[in-house]
C-alpha positions in Angstrom: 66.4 -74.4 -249.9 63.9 -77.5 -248.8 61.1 -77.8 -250.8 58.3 -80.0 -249.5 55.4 -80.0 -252.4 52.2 -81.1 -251.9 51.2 -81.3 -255.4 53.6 -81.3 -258.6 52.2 -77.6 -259.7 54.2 -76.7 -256.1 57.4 -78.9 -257.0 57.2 -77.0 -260.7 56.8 -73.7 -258.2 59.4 -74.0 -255.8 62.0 -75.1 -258.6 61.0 -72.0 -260.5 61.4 -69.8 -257.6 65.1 -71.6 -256.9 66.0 -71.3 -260.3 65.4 -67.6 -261.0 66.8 -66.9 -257.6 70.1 -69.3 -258.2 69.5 -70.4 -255.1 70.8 -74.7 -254.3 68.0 -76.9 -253.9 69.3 -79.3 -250.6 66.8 -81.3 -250.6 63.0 -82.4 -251.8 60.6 -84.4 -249.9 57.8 -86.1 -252.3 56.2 -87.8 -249.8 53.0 -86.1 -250.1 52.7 -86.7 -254.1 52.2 -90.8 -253.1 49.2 -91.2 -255.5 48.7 -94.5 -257.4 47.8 -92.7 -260.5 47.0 -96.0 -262.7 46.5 -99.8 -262.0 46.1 -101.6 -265.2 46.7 -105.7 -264.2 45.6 -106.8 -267.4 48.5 -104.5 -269.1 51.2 -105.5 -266.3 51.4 -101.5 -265.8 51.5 -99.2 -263.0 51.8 -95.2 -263.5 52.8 -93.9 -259.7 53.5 -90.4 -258.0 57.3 -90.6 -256.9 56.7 -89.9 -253.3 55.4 -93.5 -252.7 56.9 -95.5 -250.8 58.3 -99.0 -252.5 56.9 -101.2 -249.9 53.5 -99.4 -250.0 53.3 -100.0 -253.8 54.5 -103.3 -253.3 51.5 -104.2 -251.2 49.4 -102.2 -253.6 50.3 -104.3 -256.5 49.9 -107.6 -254.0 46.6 -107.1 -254.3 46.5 -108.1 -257.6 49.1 -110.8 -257.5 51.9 -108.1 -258.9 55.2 -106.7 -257.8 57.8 -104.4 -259.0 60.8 -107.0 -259.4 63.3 -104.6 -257.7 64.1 -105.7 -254.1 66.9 -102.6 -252.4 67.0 -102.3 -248.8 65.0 -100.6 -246.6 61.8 -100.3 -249.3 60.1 -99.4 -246.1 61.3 -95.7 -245.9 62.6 -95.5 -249.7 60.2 -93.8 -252.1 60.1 -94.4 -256.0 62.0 -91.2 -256.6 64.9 -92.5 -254.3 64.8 -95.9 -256.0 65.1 -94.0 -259.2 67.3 -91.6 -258.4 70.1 -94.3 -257.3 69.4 -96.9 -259.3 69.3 -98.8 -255.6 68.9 -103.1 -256.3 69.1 -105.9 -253.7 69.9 -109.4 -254.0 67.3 -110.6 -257.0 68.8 -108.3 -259.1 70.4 -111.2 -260.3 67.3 -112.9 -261.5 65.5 -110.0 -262.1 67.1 -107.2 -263.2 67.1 -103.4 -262.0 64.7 -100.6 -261.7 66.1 -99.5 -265.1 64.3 -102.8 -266.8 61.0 -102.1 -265.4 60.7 -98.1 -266.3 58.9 -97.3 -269.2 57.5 -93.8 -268.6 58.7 -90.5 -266.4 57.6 -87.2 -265.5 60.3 -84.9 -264.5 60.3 -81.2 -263.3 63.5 -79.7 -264.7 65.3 -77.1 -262.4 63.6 -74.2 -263.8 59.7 -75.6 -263.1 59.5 -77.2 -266.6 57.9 -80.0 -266.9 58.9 -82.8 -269.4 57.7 -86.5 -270.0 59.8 -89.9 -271.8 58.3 -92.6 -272.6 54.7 -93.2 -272.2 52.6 -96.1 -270.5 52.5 -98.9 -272.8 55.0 -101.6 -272.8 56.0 -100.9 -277.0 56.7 -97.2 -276.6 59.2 -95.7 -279.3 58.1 -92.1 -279.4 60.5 -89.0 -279.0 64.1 -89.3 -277.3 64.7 -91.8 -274.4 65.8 -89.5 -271.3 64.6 -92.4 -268.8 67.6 -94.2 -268.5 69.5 -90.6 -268.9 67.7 -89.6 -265.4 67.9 -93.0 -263.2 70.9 -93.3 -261.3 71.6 -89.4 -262.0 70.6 -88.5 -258.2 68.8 -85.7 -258.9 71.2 -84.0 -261.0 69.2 -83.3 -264.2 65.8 -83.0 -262.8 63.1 -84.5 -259.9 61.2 -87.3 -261.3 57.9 -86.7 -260.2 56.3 -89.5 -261.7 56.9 -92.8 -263.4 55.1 -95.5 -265.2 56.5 -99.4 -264.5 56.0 -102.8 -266.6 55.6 -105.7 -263.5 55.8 -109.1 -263.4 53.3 -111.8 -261.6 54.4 -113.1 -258.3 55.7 -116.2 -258.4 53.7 -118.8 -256.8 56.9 -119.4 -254.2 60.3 -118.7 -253.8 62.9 -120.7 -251.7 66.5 -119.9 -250.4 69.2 -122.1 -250.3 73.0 -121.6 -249.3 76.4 -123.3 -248.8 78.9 -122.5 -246.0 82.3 -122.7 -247.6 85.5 -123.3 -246.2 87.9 -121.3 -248.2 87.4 -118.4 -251.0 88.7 -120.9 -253.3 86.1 -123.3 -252.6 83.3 -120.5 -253.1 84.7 -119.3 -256.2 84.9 -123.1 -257.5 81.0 -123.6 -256.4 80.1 -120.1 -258.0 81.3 -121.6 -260.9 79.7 -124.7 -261.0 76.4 -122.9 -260.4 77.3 -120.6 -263.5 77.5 -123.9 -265.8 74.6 -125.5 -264.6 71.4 -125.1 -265.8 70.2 -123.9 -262.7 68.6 -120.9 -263.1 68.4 -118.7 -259.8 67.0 -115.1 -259.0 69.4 -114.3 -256.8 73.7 -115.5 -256.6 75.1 -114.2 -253.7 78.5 -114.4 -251.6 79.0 -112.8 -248.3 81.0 -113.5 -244.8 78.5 -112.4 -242.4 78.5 -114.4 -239.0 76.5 -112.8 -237.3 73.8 -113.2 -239.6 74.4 -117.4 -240.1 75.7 -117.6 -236.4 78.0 -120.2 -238.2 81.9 -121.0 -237.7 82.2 -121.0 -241.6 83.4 -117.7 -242.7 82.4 -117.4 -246.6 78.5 -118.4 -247.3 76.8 -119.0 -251.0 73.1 -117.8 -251.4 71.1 -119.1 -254.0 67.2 -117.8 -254.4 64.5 -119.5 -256.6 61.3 -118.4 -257.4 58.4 -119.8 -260.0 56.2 -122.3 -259.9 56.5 -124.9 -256.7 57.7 -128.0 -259.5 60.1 -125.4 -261.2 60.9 -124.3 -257.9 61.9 -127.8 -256.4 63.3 -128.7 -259.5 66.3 -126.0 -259.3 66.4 -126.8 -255.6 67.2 -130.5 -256.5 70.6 -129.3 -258.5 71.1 -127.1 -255.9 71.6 -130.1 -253.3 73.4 -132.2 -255.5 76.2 -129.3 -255.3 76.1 -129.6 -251.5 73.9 -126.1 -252.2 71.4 -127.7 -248.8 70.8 -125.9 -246.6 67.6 -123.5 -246.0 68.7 -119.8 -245.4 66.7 -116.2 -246.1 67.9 -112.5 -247.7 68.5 -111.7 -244.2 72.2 -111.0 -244.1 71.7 -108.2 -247.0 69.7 -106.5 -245.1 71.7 -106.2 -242.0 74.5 -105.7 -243.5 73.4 -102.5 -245.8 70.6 -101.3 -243.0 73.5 -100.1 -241.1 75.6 -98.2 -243.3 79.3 -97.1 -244.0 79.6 -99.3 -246.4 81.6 -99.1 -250.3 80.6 -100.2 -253.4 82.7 -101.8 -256.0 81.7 -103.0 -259.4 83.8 -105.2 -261.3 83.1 -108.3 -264.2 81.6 -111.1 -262.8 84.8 -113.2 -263.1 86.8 -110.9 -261.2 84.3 -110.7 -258.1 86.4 -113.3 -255.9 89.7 -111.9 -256.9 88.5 -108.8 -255.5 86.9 -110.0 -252.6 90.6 -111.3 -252.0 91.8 -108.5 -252.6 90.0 -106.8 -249.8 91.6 -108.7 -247.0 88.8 -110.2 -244.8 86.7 -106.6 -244.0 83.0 -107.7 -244.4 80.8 -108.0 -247.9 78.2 -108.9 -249.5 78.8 -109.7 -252.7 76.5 -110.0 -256.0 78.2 -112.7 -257.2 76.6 -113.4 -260.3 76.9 -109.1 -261.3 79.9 -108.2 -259.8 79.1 -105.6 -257.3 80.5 -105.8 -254.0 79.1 -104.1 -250.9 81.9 -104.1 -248.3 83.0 -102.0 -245.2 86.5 -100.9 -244.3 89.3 -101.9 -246.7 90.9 -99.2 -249.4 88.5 -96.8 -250.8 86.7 -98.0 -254.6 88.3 -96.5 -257.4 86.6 -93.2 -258.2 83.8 -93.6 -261.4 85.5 -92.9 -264.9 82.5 -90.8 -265.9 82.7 -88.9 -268.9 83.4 -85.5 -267.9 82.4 -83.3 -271.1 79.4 -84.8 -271.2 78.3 -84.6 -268.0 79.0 -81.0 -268.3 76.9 -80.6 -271.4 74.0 -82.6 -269.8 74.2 -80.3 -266.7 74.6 -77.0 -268.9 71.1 -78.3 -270.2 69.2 -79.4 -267.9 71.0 -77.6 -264.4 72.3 -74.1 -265.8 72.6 -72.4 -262.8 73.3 -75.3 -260.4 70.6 -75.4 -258.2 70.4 -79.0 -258.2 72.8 -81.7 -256.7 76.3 -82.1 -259.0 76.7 -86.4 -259.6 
């Protein structure tokens, strides 16, 4: 079954219908519920249908000179229930966190039509059990998010790019770390070894991103060149490189992201360098998630009985 809601009393419908029939759920489209519920700028809050798009909030919350500091590919097509619903980040996730930072209120419709809310829309919130980070990154296992209340940051007044071709892993990982002990302090702390994006003969290339005010902004920019950190780049190479899919994820500790990059033998990445998650293509399969299996069973005995919804 497809269900394609117009309004969250047909969402709360269709899974009810599903639910008493046992039939699977495939697949829900929110696109219609794309409703800016609440704007409050003063309050750094948003409160959002889930069927919005990211990039059509972001240029919402422009307006006012906010954003959501969340930054996955293709924010174009990917609604706030997909960005919750996989947890999805992009190369300021260094700097800035993930979408789980920035949640501080969800509705969800359970699988059989119930409706349930955490959280609430102020930023000091301790009221009832927190079930918001229990449903991001669950996939749409436990439930369909229908709606969600965010805390947002000002736009910084500028943000600049800056990145190092290196000629051997080695001498990445050594710059990596001489970036780490600094007192640099950048949004983004990449690593990747994509040509075609650079179109130059050096195969592994540091990204560094700063944003702030233009004198904070220079400032970090000035350490940057005194590590040979000089030349002016973009985000581009992310992009391209996840925009076309068939890629693996890995996540490892920090320290251990160039050992495993070595370990992968020269297939493409991109590499969070300063998190430890590397997106790469080809090479051995990741090792399969350690999740806790009685527990997931419990939470899916609760919230999924009769499997209608997606298994994680």
């Amino acid at each position: 079954m497809n269900l394609t809601p117009p309004t969250l009393k047909d969402l709360t419908r269709g899974l009810s219908h599903a639910f008493a029939l046992g039939e699977k759920v495939e697949d829900v489209d929110l696109r219609a519920l794309s409703r800016v519920v609440e704007h409050t700028p003063e309050d750094l809050t948003v409160t959002v249908e889930s069927g919005i798009t990211l990039v059509a909030l972001q240029s919402d919350l422009a307006k006012q000179g906010q954003w959501l500091p969340v930054d996955p590919p293709n924010a174009d097509a990917l609604t706030v229930e997909g960005l919750l619903a996989t947890n999805a980040s992009g190369p300021r996730r260094y700097g800035y966190g993930t979408i789980r930072d920035y949640v501080i209120g969800i509705k969800v419709a359970l699988a059989d039509g119930r409706v349930i809310k955490s959280g609430g829309k102020v930023v000091k919130n301790v009221a009832g059990y927190d079930l918001v980070k229990l449903f991001i990154g669950s996939q749409r296992s436990l439930g369909v998010i229908a709606e969600a209340t965010f805390k947002l940051r000002p736009l910084p007044e500028t943000e600049r790019i800056a990145c190092a071709r290196c000629e051997s892993l080695e001498k990445a990982g050594a710059l990596i770390e001489s970036v780490l002990d600094s007192e640099m302090v950048p949004v983004a702390l990449d690593l990747h070894n994509q040509r075609e994006a650079t179109n130059h003969e050096s195969q592994w290339t540091l990204v560094l991103g700063f944003a702030g005010t233009r004198e904070e902004t220079e400032d970090q920019l000035t350490q940057a060149r005194a590590r040979g950190i000089n030349e002016s780049c973009t985000l581009d190479y992310d992009r391209q490189f996840r925009a076309s899919g068939g890629w693996q994820r890995r996540s490892v500790l920090p320290s251990q992201t160039v050992e495993t990059i070595r370990s992968l033998k020269n297939v493409p990445f991109v590499a969070r360098a300063g998190n430890g998650v590397v997106y790469y293509r080809g090479g051995p399969a990741p090792p399969k998630a350690d999740l806790p299996a009685k527990l997931t069973r419990r939470l899916k005995d609760a919230f999924d009985p009769k499997r209608i919804l997606p298994e994680l």
